[in-house]
C-alpha positions as CSV (number, residue, x, y, z in Angstrom):
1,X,0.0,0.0,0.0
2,X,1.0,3.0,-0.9
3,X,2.4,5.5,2.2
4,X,1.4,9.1,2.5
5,X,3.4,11.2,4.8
6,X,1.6,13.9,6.3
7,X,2.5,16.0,9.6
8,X,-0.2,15.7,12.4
9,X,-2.0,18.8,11.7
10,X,-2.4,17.3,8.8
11,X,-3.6,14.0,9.9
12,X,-6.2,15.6,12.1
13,X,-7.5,17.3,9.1
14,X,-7.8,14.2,7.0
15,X,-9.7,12.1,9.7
16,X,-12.0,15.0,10.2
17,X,-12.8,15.1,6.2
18,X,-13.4,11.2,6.8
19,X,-15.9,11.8,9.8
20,X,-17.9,13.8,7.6
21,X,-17.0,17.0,9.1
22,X,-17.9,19.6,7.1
23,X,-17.7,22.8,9.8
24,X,-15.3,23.2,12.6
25,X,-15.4,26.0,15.7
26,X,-12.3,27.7,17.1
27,X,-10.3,29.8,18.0
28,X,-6.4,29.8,17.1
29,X,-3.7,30.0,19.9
30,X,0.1,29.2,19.7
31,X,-0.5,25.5,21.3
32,X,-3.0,24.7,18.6
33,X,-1.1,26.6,15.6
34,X,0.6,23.6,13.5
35,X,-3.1,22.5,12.7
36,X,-4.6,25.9,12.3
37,X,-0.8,26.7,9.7
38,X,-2.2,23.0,7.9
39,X,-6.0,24.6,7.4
40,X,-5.1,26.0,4.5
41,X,-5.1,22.9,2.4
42,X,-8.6,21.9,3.8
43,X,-10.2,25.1,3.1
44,X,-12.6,23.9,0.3
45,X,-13.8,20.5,2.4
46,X,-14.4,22.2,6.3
47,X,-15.5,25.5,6.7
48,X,-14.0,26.9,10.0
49,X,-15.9,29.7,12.2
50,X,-13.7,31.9,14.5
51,X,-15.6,32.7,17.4
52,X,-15.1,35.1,20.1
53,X,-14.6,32.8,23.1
54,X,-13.7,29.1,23.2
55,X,-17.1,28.4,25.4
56,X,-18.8,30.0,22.2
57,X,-17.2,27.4,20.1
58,X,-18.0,24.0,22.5
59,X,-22.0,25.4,22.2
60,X,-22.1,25.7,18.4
61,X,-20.5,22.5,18.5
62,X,-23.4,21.8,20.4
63,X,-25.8,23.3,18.5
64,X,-24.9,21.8,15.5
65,X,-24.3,18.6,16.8
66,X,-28.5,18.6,18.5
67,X,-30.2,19.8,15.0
68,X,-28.4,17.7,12.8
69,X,-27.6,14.3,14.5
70,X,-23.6,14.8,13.6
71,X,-20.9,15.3,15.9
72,X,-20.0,18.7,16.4
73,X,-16.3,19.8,16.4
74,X,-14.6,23.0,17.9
75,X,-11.2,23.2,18.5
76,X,-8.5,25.9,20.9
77,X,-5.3,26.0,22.3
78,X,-4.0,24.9,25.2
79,X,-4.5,26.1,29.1
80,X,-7.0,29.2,29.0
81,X,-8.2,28.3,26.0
82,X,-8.4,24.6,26.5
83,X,-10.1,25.7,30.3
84,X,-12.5,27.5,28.6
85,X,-13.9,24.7,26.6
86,X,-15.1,23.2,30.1
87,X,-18.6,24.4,30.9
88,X,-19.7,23.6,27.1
89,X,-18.2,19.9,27.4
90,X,-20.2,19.9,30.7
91,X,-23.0,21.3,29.3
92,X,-22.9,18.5,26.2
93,X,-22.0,15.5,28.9
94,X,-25.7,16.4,30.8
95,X,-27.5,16.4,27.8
96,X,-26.1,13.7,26.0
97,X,-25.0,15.6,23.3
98,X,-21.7,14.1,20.5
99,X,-19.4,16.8,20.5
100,X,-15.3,16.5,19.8
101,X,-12.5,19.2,21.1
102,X,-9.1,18.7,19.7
103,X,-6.9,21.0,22.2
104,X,-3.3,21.8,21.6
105,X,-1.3,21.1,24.4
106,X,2.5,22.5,24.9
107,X,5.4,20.2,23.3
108,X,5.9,16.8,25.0
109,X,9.2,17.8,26.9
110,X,7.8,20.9,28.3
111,X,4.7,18.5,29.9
112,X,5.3,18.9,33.1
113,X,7.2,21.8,33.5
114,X,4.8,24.3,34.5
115,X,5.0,25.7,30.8
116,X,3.3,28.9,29.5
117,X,-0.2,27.9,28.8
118,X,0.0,24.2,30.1
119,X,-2.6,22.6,31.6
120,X,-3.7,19.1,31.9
121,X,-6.8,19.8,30.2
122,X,-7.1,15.5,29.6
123,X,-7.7,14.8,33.4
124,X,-9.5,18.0,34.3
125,X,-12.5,17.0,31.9
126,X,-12.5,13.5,33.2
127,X,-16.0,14.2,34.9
128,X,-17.2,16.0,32.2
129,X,-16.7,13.6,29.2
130,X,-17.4,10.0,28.3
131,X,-13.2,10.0,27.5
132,X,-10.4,12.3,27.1
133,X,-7.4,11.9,25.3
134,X,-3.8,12.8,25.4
135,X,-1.9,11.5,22.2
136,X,2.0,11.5,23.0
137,X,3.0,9.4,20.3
138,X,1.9,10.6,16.3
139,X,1.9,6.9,15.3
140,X,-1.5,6.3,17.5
141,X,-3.1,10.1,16.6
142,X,-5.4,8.9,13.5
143,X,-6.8,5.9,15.6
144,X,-7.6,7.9,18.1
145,X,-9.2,10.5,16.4
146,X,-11.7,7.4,15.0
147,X,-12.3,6.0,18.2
148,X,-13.0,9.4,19.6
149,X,-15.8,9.9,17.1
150,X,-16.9,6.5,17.9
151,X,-17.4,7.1,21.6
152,X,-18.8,10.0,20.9
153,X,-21.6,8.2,18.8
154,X,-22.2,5.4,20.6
155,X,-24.9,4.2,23.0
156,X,-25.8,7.4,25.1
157,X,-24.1,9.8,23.0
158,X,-21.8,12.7,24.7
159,X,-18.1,14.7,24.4
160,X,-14.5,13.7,24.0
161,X,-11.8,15.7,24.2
162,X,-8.3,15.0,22.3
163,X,-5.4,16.7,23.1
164,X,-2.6,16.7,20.8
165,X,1.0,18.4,22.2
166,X,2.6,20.8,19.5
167,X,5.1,18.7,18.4
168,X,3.0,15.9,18.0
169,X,1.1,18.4,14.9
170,X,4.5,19.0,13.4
171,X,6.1,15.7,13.3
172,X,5.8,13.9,10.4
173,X,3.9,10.1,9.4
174,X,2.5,7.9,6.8
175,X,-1.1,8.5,7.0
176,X,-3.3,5.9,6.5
177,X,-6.9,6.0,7.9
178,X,-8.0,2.6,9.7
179,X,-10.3,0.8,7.7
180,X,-11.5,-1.4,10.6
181,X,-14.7,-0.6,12.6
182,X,-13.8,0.3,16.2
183,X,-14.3,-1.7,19.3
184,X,-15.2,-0.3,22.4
185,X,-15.4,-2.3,25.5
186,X,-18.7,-3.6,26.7
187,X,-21.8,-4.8,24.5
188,X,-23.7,-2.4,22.1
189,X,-26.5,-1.1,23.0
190,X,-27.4,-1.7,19.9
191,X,-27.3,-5.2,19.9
192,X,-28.5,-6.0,23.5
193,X,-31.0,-8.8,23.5
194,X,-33.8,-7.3,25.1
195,X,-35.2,-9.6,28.2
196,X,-38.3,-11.4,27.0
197,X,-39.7,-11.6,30.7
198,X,-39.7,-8.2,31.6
199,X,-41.3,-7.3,28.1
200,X,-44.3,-9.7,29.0
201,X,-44.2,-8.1,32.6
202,X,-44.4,-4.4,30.9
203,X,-47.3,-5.6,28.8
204,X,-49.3,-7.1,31.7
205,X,-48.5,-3.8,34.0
206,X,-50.1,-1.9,30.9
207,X,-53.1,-4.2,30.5
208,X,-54.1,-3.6,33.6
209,X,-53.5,-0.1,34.4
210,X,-56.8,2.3,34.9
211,X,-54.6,5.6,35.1
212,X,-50.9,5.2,33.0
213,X,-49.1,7.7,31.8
214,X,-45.9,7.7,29.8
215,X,-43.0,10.2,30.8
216,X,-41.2,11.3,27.4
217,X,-37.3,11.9,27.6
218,X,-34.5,13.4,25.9
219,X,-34.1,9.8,25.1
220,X,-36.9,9.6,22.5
221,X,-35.1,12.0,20.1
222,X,-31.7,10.3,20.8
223,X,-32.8,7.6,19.3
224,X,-35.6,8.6,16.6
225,X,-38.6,6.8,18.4
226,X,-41.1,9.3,18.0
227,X,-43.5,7.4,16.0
228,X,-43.4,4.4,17.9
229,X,-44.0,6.9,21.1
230,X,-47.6,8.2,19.6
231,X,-48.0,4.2,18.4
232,X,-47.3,3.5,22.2
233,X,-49.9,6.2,23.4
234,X,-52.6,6.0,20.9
235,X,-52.5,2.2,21.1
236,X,-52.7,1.7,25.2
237,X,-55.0,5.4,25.4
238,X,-52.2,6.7,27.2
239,X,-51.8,10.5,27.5
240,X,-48.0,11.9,27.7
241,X,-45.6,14.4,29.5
242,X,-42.6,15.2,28.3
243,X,-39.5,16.4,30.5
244,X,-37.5,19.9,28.7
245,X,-35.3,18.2,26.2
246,X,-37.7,15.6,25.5
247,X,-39.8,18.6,23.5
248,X,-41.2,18.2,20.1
249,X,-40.8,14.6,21.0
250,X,-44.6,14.2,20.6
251,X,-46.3,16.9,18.8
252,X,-47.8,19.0,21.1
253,X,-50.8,19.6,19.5
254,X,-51.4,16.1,19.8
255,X,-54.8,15.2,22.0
256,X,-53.1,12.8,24.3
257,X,-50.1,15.0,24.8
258,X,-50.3,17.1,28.7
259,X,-47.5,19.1,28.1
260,X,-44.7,19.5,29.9
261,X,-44.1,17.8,33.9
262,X,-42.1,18.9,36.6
263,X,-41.0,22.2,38.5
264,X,-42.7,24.4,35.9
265,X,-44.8,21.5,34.0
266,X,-48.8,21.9,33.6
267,X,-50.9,21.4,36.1
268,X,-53.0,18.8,34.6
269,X,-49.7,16.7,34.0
270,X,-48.3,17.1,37.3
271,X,-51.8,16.2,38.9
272,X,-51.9,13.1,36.7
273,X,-48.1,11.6,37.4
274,X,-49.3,12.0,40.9
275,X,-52.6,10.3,41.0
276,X,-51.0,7.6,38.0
277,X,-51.3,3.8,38.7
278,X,-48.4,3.3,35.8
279,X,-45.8,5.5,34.7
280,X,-43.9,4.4,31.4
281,X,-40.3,6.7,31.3
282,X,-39.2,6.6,27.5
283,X,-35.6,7.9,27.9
284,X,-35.5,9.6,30.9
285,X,-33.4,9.7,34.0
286,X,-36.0,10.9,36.9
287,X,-34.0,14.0,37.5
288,X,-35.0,16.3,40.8
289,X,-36.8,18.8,38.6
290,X,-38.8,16.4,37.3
291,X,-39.4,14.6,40.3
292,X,-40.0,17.0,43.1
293,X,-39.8,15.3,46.5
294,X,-39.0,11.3,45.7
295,X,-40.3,10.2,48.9
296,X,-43.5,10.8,47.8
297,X,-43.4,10.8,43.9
298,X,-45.6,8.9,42.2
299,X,-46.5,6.2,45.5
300,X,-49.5,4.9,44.3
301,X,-48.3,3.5,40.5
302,X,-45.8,0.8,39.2
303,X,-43.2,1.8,37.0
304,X,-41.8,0.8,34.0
305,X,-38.1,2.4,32.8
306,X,-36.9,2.1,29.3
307,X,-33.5,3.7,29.1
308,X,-30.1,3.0,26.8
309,X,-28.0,3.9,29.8
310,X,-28.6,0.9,32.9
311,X,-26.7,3.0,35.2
312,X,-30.0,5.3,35.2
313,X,-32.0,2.1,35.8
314,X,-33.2,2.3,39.9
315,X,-30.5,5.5,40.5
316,X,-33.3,8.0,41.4
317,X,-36.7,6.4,41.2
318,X,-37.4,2.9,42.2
319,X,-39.0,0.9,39.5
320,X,-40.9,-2.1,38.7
321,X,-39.8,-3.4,35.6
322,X,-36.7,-2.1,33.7
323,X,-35.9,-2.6,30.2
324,X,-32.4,-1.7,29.3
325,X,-31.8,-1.2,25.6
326,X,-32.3,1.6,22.9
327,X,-35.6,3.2,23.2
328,X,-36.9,2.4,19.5
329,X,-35.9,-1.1,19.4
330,X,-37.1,-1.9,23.0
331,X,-40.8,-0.2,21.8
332,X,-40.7,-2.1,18.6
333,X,-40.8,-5.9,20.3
334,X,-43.5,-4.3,23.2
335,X,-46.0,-2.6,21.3
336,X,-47.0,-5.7,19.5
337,X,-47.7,-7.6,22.1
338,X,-50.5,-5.0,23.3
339,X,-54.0,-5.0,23.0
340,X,-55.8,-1.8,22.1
341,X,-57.3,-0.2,25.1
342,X,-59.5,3.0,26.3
343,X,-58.9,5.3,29.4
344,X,-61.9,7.1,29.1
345,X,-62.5,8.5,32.3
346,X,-58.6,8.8,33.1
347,X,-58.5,11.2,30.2
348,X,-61.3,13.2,31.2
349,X,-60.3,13.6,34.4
350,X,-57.1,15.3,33.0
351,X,-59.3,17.7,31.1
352,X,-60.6,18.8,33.6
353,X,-56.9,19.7,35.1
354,X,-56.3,21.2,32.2
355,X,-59.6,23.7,31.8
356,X,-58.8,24.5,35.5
357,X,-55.1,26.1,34.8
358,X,-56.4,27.4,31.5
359,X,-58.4,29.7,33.4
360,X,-55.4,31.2,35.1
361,X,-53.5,31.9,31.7
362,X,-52.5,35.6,31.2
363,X,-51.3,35.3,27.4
364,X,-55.1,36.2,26.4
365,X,-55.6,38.9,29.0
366,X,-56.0,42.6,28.3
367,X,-52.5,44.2,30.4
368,X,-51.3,47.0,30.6
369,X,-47.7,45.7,30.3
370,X,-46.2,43.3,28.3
371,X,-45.7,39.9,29.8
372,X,-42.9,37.4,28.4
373,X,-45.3,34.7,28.5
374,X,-47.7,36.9,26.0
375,X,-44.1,37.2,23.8
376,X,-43.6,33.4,23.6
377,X,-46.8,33.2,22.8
378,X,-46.6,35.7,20.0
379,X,-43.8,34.5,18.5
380,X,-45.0,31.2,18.1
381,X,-48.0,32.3,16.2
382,X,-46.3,34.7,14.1
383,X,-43.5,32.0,12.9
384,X,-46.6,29.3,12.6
385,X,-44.9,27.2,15.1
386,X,-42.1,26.2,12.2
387,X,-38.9,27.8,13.8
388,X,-36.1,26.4,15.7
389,X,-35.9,27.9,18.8
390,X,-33.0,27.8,21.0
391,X,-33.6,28.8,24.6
392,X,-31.1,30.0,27.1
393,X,-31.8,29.3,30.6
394,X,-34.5,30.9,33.4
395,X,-37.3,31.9,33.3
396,X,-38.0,32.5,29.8
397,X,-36.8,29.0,29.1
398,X,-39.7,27.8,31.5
399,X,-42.0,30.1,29.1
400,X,-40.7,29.0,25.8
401,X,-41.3,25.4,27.3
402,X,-44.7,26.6,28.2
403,X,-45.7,28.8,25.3
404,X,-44.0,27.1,22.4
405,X,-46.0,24.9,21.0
406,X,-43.5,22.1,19.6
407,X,-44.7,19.5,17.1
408,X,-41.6,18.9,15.1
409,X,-38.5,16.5,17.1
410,X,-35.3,18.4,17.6
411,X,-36.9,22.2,17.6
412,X,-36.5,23.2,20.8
413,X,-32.2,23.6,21.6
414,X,-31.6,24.4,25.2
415,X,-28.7,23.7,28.5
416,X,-31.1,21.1,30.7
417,X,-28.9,19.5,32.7
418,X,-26.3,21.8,33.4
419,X,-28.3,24.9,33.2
420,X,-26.0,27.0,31.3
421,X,-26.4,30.5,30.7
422,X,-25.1,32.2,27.8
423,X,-25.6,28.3,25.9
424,X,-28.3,29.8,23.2
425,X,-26.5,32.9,21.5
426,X,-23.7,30.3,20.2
427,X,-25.6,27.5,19.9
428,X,-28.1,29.0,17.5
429,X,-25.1,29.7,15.2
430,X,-23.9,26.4,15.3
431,X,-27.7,25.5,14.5
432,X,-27.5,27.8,11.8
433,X,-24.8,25.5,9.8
434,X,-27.0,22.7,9.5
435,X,-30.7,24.6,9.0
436,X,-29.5,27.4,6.1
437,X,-32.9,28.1,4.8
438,X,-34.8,27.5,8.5
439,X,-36.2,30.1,10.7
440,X,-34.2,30.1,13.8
441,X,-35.1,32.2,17.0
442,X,-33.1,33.0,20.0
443,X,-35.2,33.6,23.3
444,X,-32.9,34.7,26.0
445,X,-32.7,36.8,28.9
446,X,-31.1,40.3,29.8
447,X,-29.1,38.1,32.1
448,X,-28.0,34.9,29.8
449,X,-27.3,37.3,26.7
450,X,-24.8,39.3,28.7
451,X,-23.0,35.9,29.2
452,X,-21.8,35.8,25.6
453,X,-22.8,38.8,23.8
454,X,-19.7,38.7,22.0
455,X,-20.9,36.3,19.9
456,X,-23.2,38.5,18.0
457,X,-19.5,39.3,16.4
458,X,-19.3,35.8,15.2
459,X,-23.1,35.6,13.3
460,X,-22.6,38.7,11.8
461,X,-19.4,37.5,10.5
462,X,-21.0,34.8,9.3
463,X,-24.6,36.2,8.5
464,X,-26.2,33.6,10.6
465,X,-29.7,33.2,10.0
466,X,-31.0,33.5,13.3
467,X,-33.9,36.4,15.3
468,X,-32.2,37.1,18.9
469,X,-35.7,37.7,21.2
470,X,-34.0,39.5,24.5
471,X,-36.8,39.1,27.2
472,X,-35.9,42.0,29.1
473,X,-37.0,42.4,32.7
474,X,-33.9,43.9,34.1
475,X,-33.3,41.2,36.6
476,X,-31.9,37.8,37.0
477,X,-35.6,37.1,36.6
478,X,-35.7,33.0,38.0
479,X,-33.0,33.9,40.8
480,X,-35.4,37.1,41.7
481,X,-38.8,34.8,41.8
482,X,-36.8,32.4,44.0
483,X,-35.8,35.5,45.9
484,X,-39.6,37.0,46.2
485,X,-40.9,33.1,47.0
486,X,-39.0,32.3,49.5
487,X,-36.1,34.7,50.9
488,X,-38.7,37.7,51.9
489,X,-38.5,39.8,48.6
490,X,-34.7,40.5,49.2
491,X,-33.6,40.9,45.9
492,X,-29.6,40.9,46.4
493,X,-27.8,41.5,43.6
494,X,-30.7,40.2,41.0
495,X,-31.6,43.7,39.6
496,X,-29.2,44.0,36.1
497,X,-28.4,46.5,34.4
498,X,-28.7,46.2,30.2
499,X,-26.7,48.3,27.6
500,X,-28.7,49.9,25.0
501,X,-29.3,46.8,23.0
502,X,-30.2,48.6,19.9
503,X,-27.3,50.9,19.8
504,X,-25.2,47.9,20.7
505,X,-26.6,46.0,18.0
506,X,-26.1,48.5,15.6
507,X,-22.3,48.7,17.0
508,X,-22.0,45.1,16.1
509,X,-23.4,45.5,12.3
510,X,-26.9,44.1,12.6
511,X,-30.5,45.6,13.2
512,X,-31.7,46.1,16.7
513,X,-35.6,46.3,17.5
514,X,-37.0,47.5,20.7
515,X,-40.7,46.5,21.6
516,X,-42.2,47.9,24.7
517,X,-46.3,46.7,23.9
518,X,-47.7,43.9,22.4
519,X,-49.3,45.2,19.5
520,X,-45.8,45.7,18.1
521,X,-44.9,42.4,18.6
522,X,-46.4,40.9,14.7
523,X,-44.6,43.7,13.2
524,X,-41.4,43.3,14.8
525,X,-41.4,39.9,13.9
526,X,-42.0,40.6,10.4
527,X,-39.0,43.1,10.1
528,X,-36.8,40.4,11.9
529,X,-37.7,37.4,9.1
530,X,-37.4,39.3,6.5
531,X,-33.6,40.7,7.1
532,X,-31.4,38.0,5.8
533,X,-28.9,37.5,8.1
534,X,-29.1,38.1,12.2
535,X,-31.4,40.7,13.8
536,X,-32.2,41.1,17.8
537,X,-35.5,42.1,19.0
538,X,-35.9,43.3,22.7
539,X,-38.7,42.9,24.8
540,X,-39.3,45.1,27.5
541,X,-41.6,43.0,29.4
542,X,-43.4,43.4,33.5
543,X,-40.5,42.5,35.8
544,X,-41.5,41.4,38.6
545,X,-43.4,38.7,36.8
546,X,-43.4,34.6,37.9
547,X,-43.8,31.2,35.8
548,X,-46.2,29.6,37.0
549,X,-46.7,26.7,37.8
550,X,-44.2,26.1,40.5
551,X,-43.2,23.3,42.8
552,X,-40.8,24.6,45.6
553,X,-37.4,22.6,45.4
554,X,-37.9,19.8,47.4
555,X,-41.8,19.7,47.5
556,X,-44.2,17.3,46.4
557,X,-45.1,17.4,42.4
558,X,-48.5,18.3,42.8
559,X,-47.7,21.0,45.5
560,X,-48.0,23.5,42.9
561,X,-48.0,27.1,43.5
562,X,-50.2,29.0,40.9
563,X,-50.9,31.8,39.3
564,X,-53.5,34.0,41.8
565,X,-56.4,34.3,38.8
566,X,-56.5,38.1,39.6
567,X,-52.9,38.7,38.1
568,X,-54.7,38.3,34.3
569,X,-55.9,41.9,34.9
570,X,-53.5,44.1,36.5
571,X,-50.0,44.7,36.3
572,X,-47.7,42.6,38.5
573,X,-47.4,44.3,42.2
574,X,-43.9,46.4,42.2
């Protein structure tokens, strides 16, 4: 076989091309250099965005990597640069999210030395990726680049970082890409027999139950089992919740679908997971969000737990029957072996629930100021429900949760796990790679935008197709409600201060709207779609507003506090 000697810049190049890599996120340093210097023969196959921070380029890595189902890439120096990459690979390891970094890292004899920039970026991300890397020796750098990708991929999908010391990128080798699959330790998920006893079990648990309902995860859109979710729920008459990033995994405008469960989930769904006699959880791990108080979740119904990962099996909820595999093969040997079944008077006791909190809604009410929920809302309507929207985190991410209306998978972009602020700015460019000729909408908070502003550099540079929705309230508006709940109305160091974001926007090369009412919401959205290329809208919206529903940390689901009907009709008491 013929050799090709390449340097290991080089080779990193090659093995992304062969990944199907097509866009990379970066930002140069001298650790990292050799590979950025070898970019320029690579030019015409990967597209490389320079951001403005290395945390910018780990989320549009995410980004990319959540609306397209590829593994996203981003790439920085070494020590600061490598360090910065850390909240985004946390960010990616909660959510299950494939995402690479390739660091640089300072030349092998200077490891250990207390170099400039060094840092042993490999071990600090231990608890934040499924592996990390440190290739010392050129010979083993294309093989681990592979197996890398592989992890990455595999079962419950999440980051891996490689770092690759500077000498290692300028020494030369003959480059040949392994041909042969790669093994990781352990059985495939894919290939896990699924255990015939516990499927009859599941079966007969669903037969039987008077009040089930199935608890949608992140999980469903991990592994594409929408359909055979809705053929679960339509076939058994079971009505669904879905946890955050398991949005748009049923449509929402689907009858049996209750919308969202947990801290600041409906009413109606709540209610029902409490009073449930069988809960099915699709892809889900039974966070504390979801949960409220464990002691008393759910007491009265058995439990079933389909889940990829079995370490999530019995970590937070006890359950009944457990069946470990991926989500879409495990539903296709189940739902056959089910009968057809009504739930009539399950179902309507649930609409009931769900005319009762209806009642208490403010987006239809006649105020005087405009409310974020009434913006969600808006936006929704105006964009037809067709847009990617990518939520930062607080308590506009409750209201885009709320509001939204999701019926499409993979639609709804947002931190879950790790709560990140500052996550949606960069990871609606990354989005913005894969969905060209998609609407694509930012809703973020005075707070979250300030985290990474400087990004707005980055889609402008690379006209990014995305409509930045500040929901401006001039607080940290979810640390302030926790404040006015439950530490007396002190409100310590939760008021913000905003620049002028239309000035600033203008500063930055794109157009900045400001709304302060809601009748000029439909026109600001119209101005914002059709500017090709990035826009930011401000909201001015009540501040001392609340999402409601809400369960107090700690408290039982259905120990919800709610909106006080009154609130529909006046402002929000300063």
């Amino acid at each position: 076989m013929k050799k090709n000697k390449l340097t290991g810049a080089e080779i990193i190049w090659e093995c992304l091309i062969r990944e199907g890599v097509d866009v990379v996120f970066g930002y140069p340093g001298g650790a990292i250099l050799p590979t950025y210097d070898a970019l320029s023969k690579y030019k015409d196959n990967i597209h490389h965005v320079l951001t403005r921070h290395e945390q910018g380029a780990t989320h549009m890595a995410d980004g990319y990597a959540r609306t397209s189902g590829k593994v996203g890439v981003a790439m920085a120096t070494s020590g600061p640069g490598a360090a910065n990459m850390v909240t985004g690979l946390a960010t990616a390891m909660m959510d299950s999210v494939p995402i690479i970094c390739i660091t640089g890292q300072v030349p092998r004899p200077a490891i250990g030395s207390d170099a400039f920039q060094e840092m042993d970026i490999s071990g600090a991300v231990i608890p934040v990726t499924k592996h990390s890397y440190l290739v010392m020796d050129i010979k083993n750098l294309a093989q681990t680049i592979k197996e890398a990708f592989a992890i990455a991929r595999s079962g419950r999908p999440g980051p891996v970082l490689i770092d690759i010391p500077k000498d290692v990128q300028s020494e030369e080798y003959d480059f040949i890409y392994p041909k042969e699959p790669v093994k990781l330790p352990g059985k495939n998920p894919l290939d896990r027999e699924i255990d015939k006893k516990s499927l009859g079990d599941a079966a007969d648990l669903i037969a039987t139950a008077k009040r089930p309902v199935i608890l949608a995860g992140h999980g469903i859109l991990l592994s594409g089992a929408s359909k055979e979710v809705i053929e679960l729920s339509e076939k058994g008459d079971i009505p669904l919740s879905w946890t955050l990033l398991g949005s748009g995994a049923v449509p929402a405008s689907h009858d049996l679908n209750m919308g969202m469960m947990g801290m600041h989930g409906e009413f109606a769904a709540n209610n029902a997971i409490q009073k449930a006699d069988l809960l099915i959880a699709c892809g889900m791990r039974f966070d504390d969000r979801v949960t409220g108080n464990t002691k008393t979740y759910s007491l009265d119904s058995k439990k079933i737990h389909i889940e990829i990962d079995p370490s999530e099996i019995n970590k937070n909820v006890p359950v009944d029957v457990a069946l470990v595999g991926d989500l879409k093969l495990v539903l296709k040997k189940l739902i056959p072996i089910l009968k057809d079944q009504q739930n009539t008077d399950w179902i309507n006791e649930i609409e009931k629930w769900k005319k009762e909190s209806q009642s208490r809604d403010i987006i239809n009410a006649d105020t005087q100021m405009l409310y974020g929920a009434q913006v969600i809302s808006d936006i929704w309507k105006e964009t037809n429900g067709d847009a990617i929207v990518v939520s930062d985190v607080g308590q506009h991410q409750m209201l885009e949760a709320q509001y939204y209306k999701h019926d499409e998978p993979n639609t709804l972009l947002t931190s879950g796990g790790l709560g990140t602020m500052g996550f949606s700015l960069p990871a609606a460019i990354g989005a913005s790679f894969y969905n060209r000729n998609k609407d694509i909408w930012v809703i973020v908070g005075d707070g979250s935008i300030q985290m990474t502003i400087t990004e707005l550099a980055t889609a402008v540079q690379e006209n990014a197709n995305i409509k930045i929705a500040i929901i401006n309230n001039g607080y940290l508006g979810m640390v302030r409600q926790w404040q006015q709940l439950f530490y007396d109305s002190r409100y310590n160091e939760t008021p913000i201060s905003s620049p002028d974001y239309v000035k600033l926007s203008e500063a930055y090369g794109l157009k900045g709207i400001r709304v302060i009412s809601r009748p000029e919401i439909p026109v600001a959205i119209e101005v914002a779609q059709n500017i090709n290329g990035p826009v930011l809208v401000e909201f001015v919206v009540e501040q001392h507003d609340m999402v409601y529903p809400m369960v107090p940390a700690g408290a039982d689901l259905d120990a919800m506090i709610s909106r006080p009907v009154h609130e529909q009709f006046k402002d929000a008491e300063m």
